[in-house]
Each structure stands twice: as structure tokens, then as C-alpha cells.
VOSEPA-454126 format. One record per residue (C-alpha): residue number from 1; residue in one letter; chain; y, x, z. Coordinates in steps of 0.2 Angstrom, whole numbers. Example, Ala and Ser with C-alpha at 12.3 -4.5 7.8 and 13.67 -1.06 7.14 Angstrom:
BEGIN
  nr rest kette    py    px    pz
   1    a     A   -22    62    39
   2    s     A    -5    68    36
end
This chain:
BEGIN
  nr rest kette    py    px    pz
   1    x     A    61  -107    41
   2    x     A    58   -87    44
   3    x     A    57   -75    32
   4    x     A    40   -76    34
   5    x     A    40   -93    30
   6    x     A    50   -96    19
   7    x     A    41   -81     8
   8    x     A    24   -91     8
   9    x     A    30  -109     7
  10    x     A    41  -100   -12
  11    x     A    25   -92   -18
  12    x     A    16  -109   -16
  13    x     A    29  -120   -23
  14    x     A    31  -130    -8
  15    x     A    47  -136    -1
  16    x     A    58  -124     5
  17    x     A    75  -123    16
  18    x     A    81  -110     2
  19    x     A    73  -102   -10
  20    x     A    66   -83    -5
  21    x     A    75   -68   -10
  22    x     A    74   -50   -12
  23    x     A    86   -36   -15
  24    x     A    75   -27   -24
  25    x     A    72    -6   -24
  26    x     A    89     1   -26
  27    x     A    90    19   -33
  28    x     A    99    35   -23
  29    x     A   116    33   -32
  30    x     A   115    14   -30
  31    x     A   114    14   -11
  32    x     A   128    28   -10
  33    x     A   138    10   -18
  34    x     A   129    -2    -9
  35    x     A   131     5    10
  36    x     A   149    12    10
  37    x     A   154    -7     2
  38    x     A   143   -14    14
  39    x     A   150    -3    28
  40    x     A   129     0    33
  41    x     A   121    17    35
  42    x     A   104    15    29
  43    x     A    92     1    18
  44    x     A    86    -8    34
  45    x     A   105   -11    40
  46    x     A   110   -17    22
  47    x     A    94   -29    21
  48    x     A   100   -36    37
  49    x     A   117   -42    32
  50    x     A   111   -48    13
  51    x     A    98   -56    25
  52    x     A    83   -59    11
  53    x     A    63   -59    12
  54    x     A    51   -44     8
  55    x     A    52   -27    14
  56    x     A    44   -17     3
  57    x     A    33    -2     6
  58    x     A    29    12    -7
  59    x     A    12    21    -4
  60    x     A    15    37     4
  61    x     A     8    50   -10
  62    x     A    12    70    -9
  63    x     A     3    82   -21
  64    x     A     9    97   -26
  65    x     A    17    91   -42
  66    x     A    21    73   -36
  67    x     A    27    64   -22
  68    x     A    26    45   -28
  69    x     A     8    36   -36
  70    x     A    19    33   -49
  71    x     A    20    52   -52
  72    x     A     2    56   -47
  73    x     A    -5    60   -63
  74    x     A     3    75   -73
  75    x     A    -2    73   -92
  76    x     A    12    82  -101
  77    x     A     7    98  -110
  78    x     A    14   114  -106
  79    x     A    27   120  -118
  80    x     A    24   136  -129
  81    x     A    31   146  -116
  82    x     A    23   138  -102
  83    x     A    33   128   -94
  84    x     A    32   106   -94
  85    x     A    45    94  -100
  86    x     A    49    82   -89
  87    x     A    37    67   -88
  88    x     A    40    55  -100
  89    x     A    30    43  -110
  90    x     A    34    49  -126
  91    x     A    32    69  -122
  92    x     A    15    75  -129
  93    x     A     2    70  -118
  94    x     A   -15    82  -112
  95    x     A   -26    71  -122
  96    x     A   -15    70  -139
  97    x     A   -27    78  -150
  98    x     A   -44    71  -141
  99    x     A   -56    59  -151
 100    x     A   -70    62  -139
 101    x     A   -72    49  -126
 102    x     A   -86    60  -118
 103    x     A   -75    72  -112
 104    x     A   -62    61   -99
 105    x     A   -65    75   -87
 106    x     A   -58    89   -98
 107    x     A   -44    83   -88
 108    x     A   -39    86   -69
 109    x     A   -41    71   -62
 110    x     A   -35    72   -42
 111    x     A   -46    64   -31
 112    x     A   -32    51   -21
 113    x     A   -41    55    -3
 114    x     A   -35    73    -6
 115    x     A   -16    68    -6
 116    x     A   -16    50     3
 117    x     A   -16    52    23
 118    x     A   -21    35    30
 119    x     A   -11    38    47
 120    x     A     4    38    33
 121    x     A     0    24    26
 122    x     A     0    15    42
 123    x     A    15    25    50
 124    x     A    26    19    32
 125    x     A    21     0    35
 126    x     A    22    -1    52
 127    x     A    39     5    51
 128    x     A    45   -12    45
 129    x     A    57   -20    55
 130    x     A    50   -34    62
 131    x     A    49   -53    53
 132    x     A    48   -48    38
 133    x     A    34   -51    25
 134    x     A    28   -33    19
 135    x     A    24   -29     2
 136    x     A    17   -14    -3
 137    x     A    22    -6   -20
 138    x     A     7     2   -27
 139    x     A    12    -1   -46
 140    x     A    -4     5   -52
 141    x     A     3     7   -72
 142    x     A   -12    12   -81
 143    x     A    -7     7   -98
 144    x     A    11    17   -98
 145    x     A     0    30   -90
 146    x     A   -12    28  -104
 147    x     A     4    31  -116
 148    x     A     9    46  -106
 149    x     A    -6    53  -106
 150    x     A    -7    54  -126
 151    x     A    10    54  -129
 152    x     A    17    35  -135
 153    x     A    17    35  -150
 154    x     A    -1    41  -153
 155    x     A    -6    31  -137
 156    x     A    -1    16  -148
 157    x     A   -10    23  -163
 158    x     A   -25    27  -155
 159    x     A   -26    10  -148
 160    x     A   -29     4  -166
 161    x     A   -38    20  -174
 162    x     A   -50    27  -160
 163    x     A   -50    10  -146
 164    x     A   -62    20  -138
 165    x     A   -55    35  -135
 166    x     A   -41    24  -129
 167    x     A   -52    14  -119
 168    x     A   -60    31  -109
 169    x     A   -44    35  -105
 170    x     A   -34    19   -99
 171    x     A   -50    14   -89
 172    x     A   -49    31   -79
 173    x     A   -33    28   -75
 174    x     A   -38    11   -67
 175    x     A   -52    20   -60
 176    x     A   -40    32   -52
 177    x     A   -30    20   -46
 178    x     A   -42     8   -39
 179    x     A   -49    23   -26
 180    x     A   -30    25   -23
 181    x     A   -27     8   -18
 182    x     A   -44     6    -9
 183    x     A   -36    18     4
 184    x     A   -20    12     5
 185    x     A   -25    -5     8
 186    x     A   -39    -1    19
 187    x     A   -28     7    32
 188    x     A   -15    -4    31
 189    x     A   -28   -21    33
 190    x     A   -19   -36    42
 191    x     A    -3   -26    42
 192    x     A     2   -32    21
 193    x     A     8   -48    13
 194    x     A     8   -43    -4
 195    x     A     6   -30   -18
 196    x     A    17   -27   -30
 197    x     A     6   -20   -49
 198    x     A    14   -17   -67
 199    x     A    14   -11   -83
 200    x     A    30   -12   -94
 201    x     A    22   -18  -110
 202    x     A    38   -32  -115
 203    x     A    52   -26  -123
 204    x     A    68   -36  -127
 205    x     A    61   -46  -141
 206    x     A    43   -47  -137
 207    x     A    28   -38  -132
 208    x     A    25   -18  -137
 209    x     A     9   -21  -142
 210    x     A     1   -38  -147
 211    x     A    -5   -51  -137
 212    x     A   -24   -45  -144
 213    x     A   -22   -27  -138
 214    x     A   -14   -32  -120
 215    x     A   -30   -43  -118
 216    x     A   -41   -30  -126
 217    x     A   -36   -15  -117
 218    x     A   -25   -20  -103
 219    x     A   -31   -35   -94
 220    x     A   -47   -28   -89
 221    x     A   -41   -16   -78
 222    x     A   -28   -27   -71
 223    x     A   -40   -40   -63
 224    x     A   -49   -27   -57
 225    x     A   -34   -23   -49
 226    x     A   -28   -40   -45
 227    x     A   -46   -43   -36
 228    x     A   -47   -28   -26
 229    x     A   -29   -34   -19
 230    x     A   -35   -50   -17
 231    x     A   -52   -45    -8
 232    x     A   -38   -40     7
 233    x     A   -30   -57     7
 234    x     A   -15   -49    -4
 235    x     A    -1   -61   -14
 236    x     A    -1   -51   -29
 237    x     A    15   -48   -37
 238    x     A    13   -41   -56
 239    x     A    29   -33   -63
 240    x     A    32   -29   -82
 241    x     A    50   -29   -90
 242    x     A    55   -37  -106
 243    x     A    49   -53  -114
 244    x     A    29   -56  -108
 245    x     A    30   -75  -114
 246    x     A    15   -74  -124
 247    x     A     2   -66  -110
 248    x     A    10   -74   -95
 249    x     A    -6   -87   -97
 250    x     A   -18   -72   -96
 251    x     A    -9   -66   -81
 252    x     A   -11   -81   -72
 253    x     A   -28   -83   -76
 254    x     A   -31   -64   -72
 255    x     A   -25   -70   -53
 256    x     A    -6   -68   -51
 257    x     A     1   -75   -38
 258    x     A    19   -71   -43
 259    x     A    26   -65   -60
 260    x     A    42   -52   -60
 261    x     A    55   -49   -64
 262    x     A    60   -66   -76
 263    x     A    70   -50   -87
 264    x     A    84   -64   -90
 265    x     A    91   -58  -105
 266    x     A    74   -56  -118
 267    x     A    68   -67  -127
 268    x     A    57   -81  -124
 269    x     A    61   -78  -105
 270    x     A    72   -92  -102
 271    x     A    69  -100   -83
 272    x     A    71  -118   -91
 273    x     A    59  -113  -101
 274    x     A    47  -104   -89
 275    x     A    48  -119   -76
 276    x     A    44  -130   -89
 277    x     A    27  -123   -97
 278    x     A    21  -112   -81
 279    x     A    31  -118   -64
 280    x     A    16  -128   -58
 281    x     A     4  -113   -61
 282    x     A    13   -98   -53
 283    x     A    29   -93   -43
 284    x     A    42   -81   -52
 285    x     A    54   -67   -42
 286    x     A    69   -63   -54
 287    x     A    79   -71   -63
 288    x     A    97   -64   -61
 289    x     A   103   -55   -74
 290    x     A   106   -35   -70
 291    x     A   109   -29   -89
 292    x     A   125   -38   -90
 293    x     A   129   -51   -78
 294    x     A   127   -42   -60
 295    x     A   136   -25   -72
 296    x     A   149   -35   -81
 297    x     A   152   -51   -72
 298    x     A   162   -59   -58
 299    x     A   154   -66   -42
 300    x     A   159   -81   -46
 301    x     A   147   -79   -63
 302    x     A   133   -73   -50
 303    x     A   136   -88   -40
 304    x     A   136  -101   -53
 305    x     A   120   -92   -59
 306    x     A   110   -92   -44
 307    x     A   115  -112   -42
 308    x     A   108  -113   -58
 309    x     A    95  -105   -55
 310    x     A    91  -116   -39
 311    x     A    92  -132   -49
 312    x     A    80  -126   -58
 313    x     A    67  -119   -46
 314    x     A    70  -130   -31
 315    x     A    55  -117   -25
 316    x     A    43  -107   -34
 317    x     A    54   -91   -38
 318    x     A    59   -78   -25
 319    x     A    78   -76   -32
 320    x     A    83   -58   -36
 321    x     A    89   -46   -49
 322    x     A    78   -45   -65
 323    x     A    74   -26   -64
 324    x     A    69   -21   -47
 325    x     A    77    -3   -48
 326    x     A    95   -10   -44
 327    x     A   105     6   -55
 328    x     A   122    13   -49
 329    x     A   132     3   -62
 330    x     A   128   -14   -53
 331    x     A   143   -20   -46
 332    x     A   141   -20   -25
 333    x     A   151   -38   -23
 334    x     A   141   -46   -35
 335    x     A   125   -41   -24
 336    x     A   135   -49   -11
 337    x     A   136   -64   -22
 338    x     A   120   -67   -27
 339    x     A   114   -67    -6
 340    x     A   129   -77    -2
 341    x     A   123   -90   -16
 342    x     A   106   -93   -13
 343    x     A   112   -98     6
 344    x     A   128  -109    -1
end
């Protein structure tokens, strides 16, 4: 099989020569690690010699205060001398102190076509080496943008106390990033495999919110995302850290295709356990444990766990780290391990 193949054939859980893989989106600092032990100047070389399945694209962005989607919308309030903390979701957020879902637009809301350039977004994709399936990574968080935009903790509050104040504002979010995606995928049409979404609304024991609110104020706007994906024959990919057990039904009825990352380590996210209730419904991509195993353990520990992992889901999960932003403290011969396990 070809990457391409094999890619398609995991998502739907059909037999496979090995299961798919992907490194990931290694940080700055992390590939400093990864190249020299590598002995690879750049991402593309070092996905050649760990040989696994997607490339992934990020959505070109550049505004003058952000250049990532992810970045795109600025709610942090200026301090009382002016200047902004860093963007955080806990920092006090622009609509903190609003109860009036009437005024949405008190805020500057960019418009996406003024800082998304088509021929970019086709330019970033097209610069894929060839044979691999391309996934673009458009995240699309609107409910940790709704926390930022409040701050958390009276996003959370809110939620519970003024739902549609909360409402206004997580919908505009969507909104937002619905236009954005719209262009990004438009000008990239026949040139994508999938999309990668998320929210990170699991922690390490269980959701942030409850099952209720996720379906309430979250899923909404994450089938709308999911179906304008979908209307451009996109896999959809939906990412969120932590422990998700207890909405992974609504996500799959919302229209994943592919649930990541399988965050090893929190609770109720045991693969056994996953396979068993949800492995005939949707694919997985995770699975291998970056809190401690792939910091702390030998390659031989990252070996036996992806064999374990294999047993497991004979196909169906696309093996990888469980957090996609592979950190500096990740040890470089255990990413060797985990490639050279999936092919032993």
C-alpha cells in the first residue's frame, strides 16, 4: 500500500498492510532535537525517514496581530496602561463584563478575506511532497475562543448564568470561522484529504464542562463545521485533549470521521476500551502516550506499546503521539521507535 492508501483503507477500518501513522506538529525547539538526532535539515526530510501518512497544512493567516487562525481573534483587554497580556484563556477577555447579546459587534470582528490570500492557500498545499494525503489544520476552536473571549472562568459562568450571552458569542465565533474555512477550502478544492477541527474541552479526569453544556453550546457549531468540511469531500479529523469518553457518541453522530488524539493517559480513554464500545463507528489517531511514556520511557516501552496498540486496532487508528504538538522534552529515539514499531 501507499500512503495514500493505506490513509483511507485506516479511516475506514478496512484491512490494512500496517496501520497509518503520523508524526504529529512538532514545536520549534522540538525539531532543533528531532533534525540534529535525525541528521535531516528540515520537516519534509525528517517525515521521509520516519516514513508516516499525512502532511499537514496549516491555513496561511497574517493580520497585523496574528499570523495563525488560531491567533486570529484578539479578545484580551488592554491593561491599565495600555498594553495586552499575552493571549490566554484565563486573561480577562473583551466581553467580561457584557450581558447583552445585542451588542456582538461591539467587538472587531476581522473579516477572514481581508487576511486570507487564496493563491496562499493554494501555494502552502501544493507545497506537499508528493504521495502524501494532505490534511489541512484549520482548528476552528470556538469554544476555547469563547473562553478567551470572556476570560475562562466567567466564560464557564456565563455558560450557566447568561446562556445567551454565551451563546452570541461562541456562535460568532463559528460564524467567523466558517467564512474562514469557506476560503481555505474553496481554493484548495480537489487538492485536500482532510481537515483537522478542535476544541480542548477534556481534561485528565473528565470533561471541563458537562456533557449537557458540550451538547448545548458546543456541538452546534461543530456540525456546522463538520458539514461544510464534508460538503468538499473532506475526512474530518476533530481533535480535543483529555478524557472526551462521555461525548465521543455526539461526535460521531455530529460526523467525525476520525477522533484525536486517544490522550493515553486520562481517564476513561483506554484503547481496549475505545475499540470495544466505538471501533466499528469511527477511526482514532493517537494513542501513544507523550505525557510520560515517549518523555520518560525506553524505546523498548515505545515498541512494546505500539505492538500493543496494533493488537488492538488491527486498523482503525492512525498510530501517533497522544498530543499533536510533539514538545522538546519528548525523547528523539523514542520518535524513532514508535515509526520503527508500527513497521516491525
Amino acid at each position: 500500500m501507499d500512503r495514500i492508501e493505506r490513509f483511507y483503507a485506516t479511516i475506514a477500518r478496512k484491512p490494512v498492510d500496517r496501520p497509518a501513522s503520523w508524526l504529529g506538529l512538532p514545536v520549534p525547539e522540538a525539531c532543533d532535537r528531532l533534525f540534529e538526532y535525525f541528521q535531516v535539515s528540515d520537516i519534509d526530510e525528517l517525515k521521509a525517514v520516519i516514513d508516516d501518512d499525512i502532511y499537514p497544512v496549516e491555513m496561511p493567516y497574517e493580520s497585523p496581530t496574528s499570523s495563525a487562525i488560531y491567533t486570529a481573534l484578539d479578545f484580551a483587554k488592554p491593561t491599565a496602561d495600555g498594553r495586552k497580556d499575552q493571549r490566554t484563556l484565563t486573561a480577562p477577555g473583551f466581553f467580561e463584563d457584557y450581558s447583552d447579546p445585542s451588542r456582538i459587534n461591539d467587538f472587531d470582528w476581522p473579516n477572514p478575506a481581508d487576511h486570507i490570500d487564496p493563491a496562499k492557500c493554494r501555494q502552502a498545499v501544493e507545497a506537499a511532497p508528493p504521495g502524501y494525503p494532505v490534511m489541512g489544520v484549520v482548528w476552528s476552536a470556538h469554544f476555547q475562543d469563547a473562553c478567551s473571549a470572556f476570560g475562562m472562568e466567567t466564560a464557564l459562568v456565563k455558560m450557566l448564568t447568561e446562556p445567551e450571552m454565551f451563546r452570541a458569542v461562541i456562535d460568532r465565533i463559528a460564524e467567523f470561522y466558517l467564512d474562514a474555512n469557506e476560503i481555505f477550502y474553496s481554493a484548495t478544492e480537489g487538492k485536500l484529504d482532510a481537515v483537522l477541527i478542535g476544541n480542548d474541552f477534556g481534561s485528565q479526569r473528565g470533561l471541563m464542562i458537562s456533557p449537557d453544556a458540550v451538547r448545548e453550546f458546543v456541538i452546534p457549531g461543530t456540525i456546522k463545521l463538520i458539514e461544510q468540511a464534508k460538503s468538499y469531500g473532506l475526512k474530518v479529523f476533530y481533535h480535543s485533549c483529555g478524557s472526551i469518553y462521555d461525548v465521543i457518541p455526539d461526535l460521531i453522530a455530529a460526523g467525525v470521521d476520525v477522533i484525536h488524539p486517544i490522550q493515553a493517559l486520562a481517564k476513561n480513554m483506554d484503547p481496549y476500551k475505545l475499540q470495544r464500545e466505538f471501533g466499528d463507528q469511527v477511526s482514532f489517531c493517537g494513542g501513544v502516550d507523550a505525557q510520560e511514556l515517549l518523555i520518560n520511557g525506553t524505546p523498548e516501552q515505545v515498541k512494546a506499546k505500539v505492538k500493543e496498540l496494533k493488537s488492538i486496532f488491527p486498523t482503525g487508528l492512525i498510530i501517533s503521539p497522544s498530543h499533536e504538538a510533539i514538545l522538546p522534552d519528548v525523547n528523539p529515539a523514542n520518535i524513532e521507535a514508535l515509526f520503527a514499531g508500527i513497521k516491525a
